[in-house]
C-alpha positions as CSV (number, residue, x, y, z in Angstrom):
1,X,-24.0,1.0,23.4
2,X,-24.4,2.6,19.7
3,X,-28.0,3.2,18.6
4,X,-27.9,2.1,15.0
5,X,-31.2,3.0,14.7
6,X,-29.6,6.1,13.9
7,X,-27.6,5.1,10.3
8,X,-30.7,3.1,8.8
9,X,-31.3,3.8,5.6
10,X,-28.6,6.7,5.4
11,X,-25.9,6.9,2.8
12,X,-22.2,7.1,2.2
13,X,-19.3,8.2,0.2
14,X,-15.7,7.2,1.2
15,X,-12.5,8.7,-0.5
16,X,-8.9,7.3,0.1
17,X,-5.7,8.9,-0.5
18,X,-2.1,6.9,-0.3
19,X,-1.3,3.3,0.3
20,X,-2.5,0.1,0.2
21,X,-2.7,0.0,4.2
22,X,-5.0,3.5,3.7
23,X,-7.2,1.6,1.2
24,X,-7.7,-1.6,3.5
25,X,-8.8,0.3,6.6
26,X,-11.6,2.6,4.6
27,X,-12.5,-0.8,3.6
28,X,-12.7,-2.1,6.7
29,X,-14.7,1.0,8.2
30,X,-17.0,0.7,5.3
31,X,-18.1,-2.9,6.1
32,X,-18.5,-1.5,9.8
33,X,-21.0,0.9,8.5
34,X,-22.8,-1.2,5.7
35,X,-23.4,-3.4,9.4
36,X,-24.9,-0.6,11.2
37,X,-27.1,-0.1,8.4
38,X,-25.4,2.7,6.0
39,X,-25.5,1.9,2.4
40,X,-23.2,3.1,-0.1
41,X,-24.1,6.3,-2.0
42,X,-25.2,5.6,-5.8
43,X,-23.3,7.7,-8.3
44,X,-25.1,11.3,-8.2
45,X,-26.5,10.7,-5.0
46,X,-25.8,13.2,-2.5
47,X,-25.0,11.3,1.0
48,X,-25.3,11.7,4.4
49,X,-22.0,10.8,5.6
50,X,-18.6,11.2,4.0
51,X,-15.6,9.3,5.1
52,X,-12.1,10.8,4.0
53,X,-9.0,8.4,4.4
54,X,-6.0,10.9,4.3
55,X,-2.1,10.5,3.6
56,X,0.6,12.8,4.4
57,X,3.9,10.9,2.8
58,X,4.3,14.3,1.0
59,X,3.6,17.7,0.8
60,X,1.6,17.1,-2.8
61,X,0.1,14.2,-0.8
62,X,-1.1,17.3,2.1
63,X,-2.1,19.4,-1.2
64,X,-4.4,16.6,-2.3
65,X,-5.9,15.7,0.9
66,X,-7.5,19.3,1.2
67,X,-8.3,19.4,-2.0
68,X,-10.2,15.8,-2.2
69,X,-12.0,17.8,1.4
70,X,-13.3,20.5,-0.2
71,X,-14.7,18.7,-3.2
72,X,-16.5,16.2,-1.6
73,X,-17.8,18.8,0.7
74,X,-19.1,21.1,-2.4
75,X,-20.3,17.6,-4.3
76,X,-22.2,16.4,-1.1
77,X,-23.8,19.8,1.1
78,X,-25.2,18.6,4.2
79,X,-23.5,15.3,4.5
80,X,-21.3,14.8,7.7
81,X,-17.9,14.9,6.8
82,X,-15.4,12.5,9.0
83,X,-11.7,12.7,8.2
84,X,-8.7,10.4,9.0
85,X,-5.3,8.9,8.7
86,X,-2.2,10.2,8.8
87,X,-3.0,14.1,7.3
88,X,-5.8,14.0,10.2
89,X,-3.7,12.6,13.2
90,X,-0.5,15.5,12.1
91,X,-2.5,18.3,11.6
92,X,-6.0,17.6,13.6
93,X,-6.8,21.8,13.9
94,X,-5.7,22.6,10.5
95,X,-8.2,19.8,9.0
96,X,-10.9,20.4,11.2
97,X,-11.0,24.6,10.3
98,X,-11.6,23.2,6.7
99,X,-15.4,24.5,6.8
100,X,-17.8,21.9,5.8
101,X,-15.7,19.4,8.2
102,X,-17.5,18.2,11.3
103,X,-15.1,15.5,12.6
104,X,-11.2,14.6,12.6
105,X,-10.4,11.2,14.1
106,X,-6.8,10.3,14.8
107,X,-5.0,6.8,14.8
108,X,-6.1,5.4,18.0
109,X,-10.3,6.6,17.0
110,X,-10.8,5.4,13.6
111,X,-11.1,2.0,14.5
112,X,-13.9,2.8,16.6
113,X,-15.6,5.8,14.0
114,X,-19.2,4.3,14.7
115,X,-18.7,5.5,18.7
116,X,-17.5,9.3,17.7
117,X,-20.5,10.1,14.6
118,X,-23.7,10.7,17.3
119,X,-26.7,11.7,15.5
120,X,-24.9,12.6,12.3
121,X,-26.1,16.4,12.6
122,X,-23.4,19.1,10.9
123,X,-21.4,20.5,13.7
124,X,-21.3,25.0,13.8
125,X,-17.3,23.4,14.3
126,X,-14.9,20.8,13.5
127,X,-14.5,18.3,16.1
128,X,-10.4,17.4,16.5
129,X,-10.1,13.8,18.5
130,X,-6.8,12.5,18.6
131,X,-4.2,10.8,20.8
132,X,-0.3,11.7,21.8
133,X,2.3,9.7,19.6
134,X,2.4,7.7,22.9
135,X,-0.7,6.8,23.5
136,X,-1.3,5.2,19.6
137,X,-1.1,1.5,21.3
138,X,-4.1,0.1,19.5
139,X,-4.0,-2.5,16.8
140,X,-7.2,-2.1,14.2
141,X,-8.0,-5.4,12.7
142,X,-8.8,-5.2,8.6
143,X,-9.2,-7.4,6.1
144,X,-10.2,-5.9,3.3
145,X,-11.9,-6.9,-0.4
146,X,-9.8,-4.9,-2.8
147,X,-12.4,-6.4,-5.7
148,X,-13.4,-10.2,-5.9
149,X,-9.5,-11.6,-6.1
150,X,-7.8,-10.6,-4.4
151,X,-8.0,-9.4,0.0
152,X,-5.7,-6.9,1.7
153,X,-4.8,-8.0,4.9
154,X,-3.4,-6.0,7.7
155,X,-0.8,-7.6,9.8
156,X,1.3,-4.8,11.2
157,X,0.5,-1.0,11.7
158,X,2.9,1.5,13.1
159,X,6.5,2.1,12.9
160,X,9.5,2.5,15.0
161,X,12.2,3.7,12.9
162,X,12.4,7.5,12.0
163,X,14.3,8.0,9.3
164,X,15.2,11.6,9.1
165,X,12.5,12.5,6.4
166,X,9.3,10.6,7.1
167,X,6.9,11.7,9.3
168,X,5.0,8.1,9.4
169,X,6.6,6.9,12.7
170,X,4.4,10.1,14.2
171,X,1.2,9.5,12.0
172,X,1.1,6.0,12.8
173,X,2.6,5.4,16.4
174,X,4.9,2.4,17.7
175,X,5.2,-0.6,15.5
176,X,2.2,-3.1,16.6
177,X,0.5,-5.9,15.0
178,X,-2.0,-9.0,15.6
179,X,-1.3,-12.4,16.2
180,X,-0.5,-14.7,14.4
181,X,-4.1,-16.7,15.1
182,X,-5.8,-14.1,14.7
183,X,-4.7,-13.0,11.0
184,X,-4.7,-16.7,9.9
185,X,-8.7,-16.9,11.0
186,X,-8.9,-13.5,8.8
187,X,-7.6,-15.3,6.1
188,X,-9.8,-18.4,6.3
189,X,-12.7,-15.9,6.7
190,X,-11.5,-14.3,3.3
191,X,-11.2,-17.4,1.1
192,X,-14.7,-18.6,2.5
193,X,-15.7,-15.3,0.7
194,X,-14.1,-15.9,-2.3
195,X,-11.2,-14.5,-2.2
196,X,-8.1,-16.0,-4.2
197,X,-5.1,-13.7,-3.4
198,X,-4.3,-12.0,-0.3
199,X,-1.3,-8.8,-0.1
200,X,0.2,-8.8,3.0
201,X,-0.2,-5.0,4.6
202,X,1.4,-2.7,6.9
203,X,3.6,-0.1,7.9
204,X,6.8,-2.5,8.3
205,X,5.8,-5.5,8.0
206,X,9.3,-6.9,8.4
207,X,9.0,-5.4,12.4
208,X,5.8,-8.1,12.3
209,X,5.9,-9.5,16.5
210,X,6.4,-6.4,18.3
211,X,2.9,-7.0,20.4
212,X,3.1,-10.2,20.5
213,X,6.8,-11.7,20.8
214,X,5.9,-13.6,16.8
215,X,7.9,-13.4,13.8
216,X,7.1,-12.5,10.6
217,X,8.5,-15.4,8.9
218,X,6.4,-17.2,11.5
219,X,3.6,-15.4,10.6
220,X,3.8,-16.4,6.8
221,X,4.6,-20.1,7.8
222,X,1.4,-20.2,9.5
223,X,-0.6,-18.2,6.4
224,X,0.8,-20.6,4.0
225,X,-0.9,-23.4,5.5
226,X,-4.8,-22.0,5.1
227,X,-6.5,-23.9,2.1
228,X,-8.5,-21.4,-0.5
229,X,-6.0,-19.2,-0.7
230,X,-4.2,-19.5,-3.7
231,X,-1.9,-16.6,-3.8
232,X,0.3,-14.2,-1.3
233,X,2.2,-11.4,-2.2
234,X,4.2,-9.5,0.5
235,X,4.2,-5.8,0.3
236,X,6.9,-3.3,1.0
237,X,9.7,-5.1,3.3
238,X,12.5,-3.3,4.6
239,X,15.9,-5.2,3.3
240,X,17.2,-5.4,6.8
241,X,14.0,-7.3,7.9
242,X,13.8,-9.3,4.5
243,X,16.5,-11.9,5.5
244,X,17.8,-15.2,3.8
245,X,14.9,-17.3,5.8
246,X,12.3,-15.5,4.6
247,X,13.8,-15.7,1.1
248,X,14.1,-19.5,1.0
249,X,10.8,-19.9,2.3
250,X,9.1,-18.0,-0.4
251,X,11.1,-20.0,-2.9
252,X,9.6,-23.2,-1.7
253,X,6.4,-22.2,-0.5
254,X,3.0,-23.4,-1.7
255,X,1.3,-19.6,-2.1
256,X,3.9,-17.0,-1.4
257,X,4.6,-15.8,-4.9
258,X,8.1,-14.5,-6.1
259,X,7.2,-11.2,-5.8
260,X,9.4,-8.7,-3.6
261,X,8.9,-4.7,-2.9
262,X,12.0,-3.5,-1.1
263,X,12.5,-0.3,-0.5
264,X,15.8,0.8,-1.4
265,X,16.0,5.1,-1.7
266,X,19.2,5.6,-2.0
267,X,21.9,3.4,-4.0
268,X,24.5,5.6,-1.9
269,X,25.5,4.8,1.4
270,X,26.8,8.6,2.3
271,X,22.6,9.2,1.2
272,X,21.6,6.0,3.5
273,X,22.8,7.5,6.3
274,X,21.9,10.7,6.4
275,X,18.5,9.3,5.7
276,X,19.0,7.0,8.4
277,X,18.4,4.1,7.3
278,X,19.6,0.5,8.6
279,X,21.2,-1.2,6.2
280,X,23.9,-0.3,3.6
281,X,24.1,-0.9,-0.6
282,X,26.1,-3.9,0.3
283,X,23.4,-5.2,1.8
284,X,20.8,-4.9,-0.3
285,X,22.5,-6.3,-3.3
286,X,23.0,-9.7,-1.4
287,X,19.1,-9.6,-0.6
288,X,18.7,-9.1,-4.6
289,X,21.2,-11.7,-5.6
290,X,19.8,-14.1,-2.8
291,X,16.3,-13.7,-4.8
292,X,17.9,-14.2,-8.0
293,X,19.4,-17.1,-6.6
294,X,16.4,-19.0,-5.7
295,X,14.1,-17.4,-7.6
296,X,15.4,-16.2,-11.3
297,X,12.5,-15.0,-12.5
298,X,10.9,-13.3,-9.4
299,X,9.6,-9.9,-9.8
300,X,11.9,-7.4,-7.6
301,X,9.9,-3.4,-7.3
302,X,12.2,-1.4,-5.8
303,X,11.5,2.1,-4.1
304,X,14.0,5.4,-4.6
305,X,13.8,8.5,-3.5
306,X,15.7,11.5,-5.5
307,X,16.6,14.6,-4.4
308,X,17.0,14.3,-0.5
309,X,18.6,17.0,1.3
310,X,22.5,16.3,0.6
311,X,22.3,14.0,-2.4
312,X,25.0,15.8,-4.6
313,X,25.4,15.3,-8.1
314,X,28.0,12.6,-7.1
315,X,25.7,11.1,-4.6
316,X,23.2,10.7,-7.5
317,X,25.2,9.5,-10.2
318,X,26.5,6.8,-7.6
319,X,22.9,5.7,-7.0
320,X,22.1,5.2,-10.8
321,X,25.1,3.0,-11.6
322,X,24.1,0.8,-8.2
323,X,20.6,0.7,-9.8
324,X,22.2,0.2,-13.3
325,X,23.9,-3.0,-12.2
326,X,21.0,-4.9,-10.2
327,X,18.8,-7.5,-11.8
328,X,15.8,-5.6,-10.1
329,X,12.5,-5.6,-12.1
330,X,10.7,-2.1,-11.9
331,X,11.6,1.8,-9.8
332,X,9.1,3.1,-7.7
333,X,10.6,6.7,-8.3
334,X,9.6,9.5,-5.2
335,X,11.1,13.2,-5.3
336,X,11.7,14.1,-1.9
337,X,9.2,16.5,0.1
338,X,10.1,18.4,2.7
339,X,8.5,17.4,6.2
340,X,8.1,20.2,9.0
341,X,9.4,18.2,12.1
342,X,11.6,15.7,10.5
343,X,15.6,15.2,11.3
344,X,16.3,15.9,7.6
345,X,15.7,19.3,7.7
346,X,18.9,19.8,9.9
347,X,21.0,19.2,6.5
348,X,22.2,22.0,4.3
349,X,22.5,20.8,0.9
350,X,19.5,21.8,-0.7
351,X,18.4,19.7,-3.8
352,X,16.8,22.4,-6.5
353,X,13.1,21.7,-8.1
354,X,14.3,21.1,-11.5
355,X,17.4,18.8,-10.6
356,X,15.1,16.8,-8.9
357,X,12.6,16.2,-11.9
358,X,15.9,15.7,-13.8
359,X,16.7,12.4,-11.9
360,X,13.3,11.6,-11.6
361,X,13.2,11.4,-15.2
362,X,16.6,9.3,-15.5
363,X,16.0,7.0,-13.2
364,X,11.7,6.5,-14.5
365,X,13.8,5.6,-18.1
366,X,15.6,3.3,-16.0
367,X,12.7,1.5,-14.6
368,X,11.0,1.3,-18.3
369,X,13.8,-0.3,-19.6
370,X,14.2,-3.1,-17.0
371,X,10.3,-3.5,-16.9
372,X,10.1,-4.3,-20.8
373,X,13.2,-6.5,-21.0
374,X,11.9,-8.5,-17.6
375,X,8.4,-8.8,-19.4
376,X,10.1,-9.9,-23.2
377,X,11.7,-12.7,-21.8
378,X,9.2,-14.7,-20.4
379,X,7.2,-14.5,-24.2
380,X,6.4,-17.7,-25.6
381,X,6.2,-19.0,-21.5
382,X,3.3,-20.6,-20.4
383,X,2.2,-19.3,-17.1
384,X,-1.1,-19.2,-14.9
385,X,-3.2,-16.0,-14.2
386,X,-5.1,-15.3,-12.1
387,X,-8.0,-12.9,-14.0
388,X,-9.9,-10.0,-12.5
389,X,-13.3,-8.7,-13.6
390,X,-13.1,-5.6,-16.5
391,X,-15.8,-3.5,-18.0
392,X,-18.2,-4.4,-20.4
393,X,-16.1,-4.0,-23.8
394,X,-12.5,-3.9,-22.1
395,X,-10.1,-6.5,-21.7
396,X,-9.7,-8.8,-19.3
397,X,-6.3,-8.6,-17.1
398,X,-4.7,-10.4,-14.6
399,X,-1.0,-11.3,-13.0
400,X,1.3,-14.1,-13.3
401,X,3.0,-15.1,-9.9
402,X,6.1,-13.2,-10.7
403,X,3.5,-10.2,-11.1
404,X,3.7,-9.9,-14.9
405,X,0.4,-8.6,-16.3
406,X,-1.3,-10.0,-19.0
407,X,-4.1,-9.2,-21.2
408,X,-6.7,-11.3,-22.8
409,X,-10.4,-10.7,-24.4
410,X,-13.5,-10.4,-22.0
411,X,-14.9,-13.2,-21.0
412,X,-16.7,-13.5,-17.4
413,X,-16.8,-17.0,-16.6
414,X,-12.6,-16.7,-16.3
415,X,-13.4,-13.7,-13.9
416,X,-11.5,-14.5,-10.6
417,X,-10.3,-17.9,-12.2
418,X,-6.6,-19.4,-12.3
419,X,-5.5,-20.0,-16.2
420,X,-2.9,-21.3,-17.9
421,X,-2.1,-18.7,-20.8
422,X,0.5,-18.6,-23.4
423,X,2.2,-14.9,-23.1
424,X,2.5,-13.1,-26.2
425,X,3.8,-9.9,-27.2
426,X,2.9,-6.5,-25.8
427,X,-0.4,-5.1,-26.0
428,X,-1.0,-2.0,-27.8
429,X,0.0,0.2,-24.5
430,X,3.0,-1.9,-23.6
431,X,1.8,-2.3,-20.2
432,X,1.3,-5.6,-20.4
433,X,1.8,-9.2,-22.4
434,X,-1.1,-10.9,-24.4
435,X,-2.4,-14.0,-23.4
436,X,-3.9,-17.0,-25.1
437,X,-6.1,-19.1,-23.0
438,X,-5.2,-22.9,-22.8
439,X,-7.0,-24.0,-19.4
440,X,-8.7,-23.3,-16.4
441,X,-5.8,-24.9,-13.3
């Protein structure tokens, strides 16, 4: 039994680094605090507790981890400092030598942080708690309020794939998830609250059933049919798991917007499978035309990773002209870190630093030009939004639901609202269309 006696009236900072999964757990362990009684420290206000969320995609994303440790430990002296995620569950002793940190907590503890923080008093010594890759079984419930629109819900953790330069599959453990009944009661609870859109999170989501012998395109049957929620948007889907069901269903769904992230990361098959991955080029452009099939004017990210151990200049070039000729939206561009542990390691040809940035470069242009065309023609369209709150003196902005962002003037009472808006031309940035309000729908 916890004594929450103990965390009245105390405070708290929490800090997240990586993905949207990352983001929807602190969440989640924030709300399990704000329960026990911990309030969130005001800006300036030194706290009692700190909560770091940690990523380890990359070695930059390692770099920033201890670096976002020792600033919160310098900006808050005295607080107990907690650590997790997938920087903490890899490298346990490394994090907890970090002076100033009292606690590490693998992928099988955070769930249950409230059980592991005792009286709160600073430790002479970090405190490392984690499980074997084995024994990460656990499936952590969270449904999390990114702001008053739109919920991130977690329907999968884990991953069971290990391709040869991603050391997720060992920060996260097997692929696991909830059931079906149990996420579609998370998503009633969330539109109760207010909530209008929900993104679908995970590790691989596509692998959705692994606990509990369900599908995912049974899963998103099932969350189509919950009333309040407006909006759906799937995050990252592997195009082996993305198949022509799910497709059609999100073309004639009631809220699953035509929205895709599919990670892609090479446009060379030679690259796909040294990488390991499960599916070829040929592949994936029949997903993409089956989108563009039933859905012209969906939104299609796409994930690429440059510079991989043995992507020659060849490989490369062969990638771009793939890219080139797909009707695909937007590049979500990633140089490749080296991993200590991974399979990928085991491959001689060595990308240099420069060459890498090179083809980061060309293939960011890439993206830019794809983005603006796919935005230009849908000007002159009228399309509904879904606004989000801005600051005092900013504009307002929102998404269509092929994830187009627009940009009107301030106005709160359209804050979380649905509205039909006329897109105009870019805003002064060019990161987004300006819209002209014609009704609330």
């Amino acid at each position: 039994m916890i004594d929450t006696q103990i965390f009245q009236d105390k405070t708290a900072v929490f800090y997240t680094l990586g993905c949207k999964l990352n983001f929807s757990e602190t969440s989640t362990i924030g709300r399990m605090l704000k329960e026990a009684g911990v309030r969130t420290a005001r800006r300036g206000e030194q706290a009692d507790l700190c909560v770091i969320n940690t990523c380890s995609v990359t070695e930059v994303a390692d770099k920033k981890c201890r670096q976002a440790i020792h600033r919160l430990v310098k900006q808050h002296p005295g607080a107990f400092v907690v650590v997790t995620g997938c920087y903490a569950q890899l490298k346990p002793e490394t994090v907890a030598h970090i002076p100033g940190v009292d606690l590490v907590l693998g992928a099988e503890q955070k769930g249950e942080l409230l059980s592991f923080l005792g009286n709160l008093k600073k430790r002479e010594e970090g405190t490392a708690l984690t499980s074997p890759l084995k024994e990460i079984r656990s499936f952590a419930p969270s449904c999390s309020r990114g702001d008053r629109t739109r919920f991130f819900l977690k329907v999968q953790d884990g991953c069971d794939y290990y391709c040869s330069y991603c050391t997720i599959p060992f920060a996260r453990g097997r692929s696991r998830n909830g059931s079906i009944a149990s996420l579609v009661e998370q998503a009633r609870q969330a539109a109760a609250e207010g909530g209008k859109e929900i993104v679908l999170t995970g590790v691989n989501i596509g692998d959705f059933g692994k606990s509990t012998g369900e599908t995912f395109l049974q899963l998103i049957q099932a969350l189509d049919e919950v009333e309040g929620i407006a909006r759906y948007r799937i995050s990252s889907i592997e195009p082996n798991l993305l198949t022509d069901e799910i497709i059609r269903f999100v073309s004639e769904s009631k809220r699953f917007m035509p929205h895709f992230h599919i990670p892609l990361q090479s446009g060379c098959d030679e690259v796909l499978q040294l990488m390991r991955r499960r599916y070829d080029t040929k592949l994936f452009a029949h997903r993409i035309a089956e989108i563009r099939r039933l859905m012209p004017d969906a939104f299609i990210g796409v994930d690429v990773i440059v510079g991989t151990r043995g992507e020659t200049d060849e490989y490369f070039d062969a990638t771009y002209r793939f890219l080139q000729g797909l009707e695909i939206t937007q590049l979500h561009v990633f140089s490749y870190s080296e991993r200590p542990g991974t399979q990928a390691l085991k491959i001689d040809y060595v990308v240099p630093p420069q060459v890498k940035h090179t083809r980061s470069q060309q293939l960011l242009q890439l993206s830019e030009e794809k983005t603006r065309a796919f935005y230009a023609r849908h000007i002159g369209h009228s399309m509904p939004v879904l606004l989000e709150r801005s600051k005092v003196g900013a504009p307002m902005h929102g998404f269509t639901p092929n994830y187009i962002r627009v940009e009107v003037p301030r106005n709160e009472a359209l804050d979380n609202c649905v509205v039909m808006l006329t897109l105009g031309d870019f805003n002064d940035e060019g990161n987004a269309l300006k819209g002209t309000a014609k009704e609330e729908v």
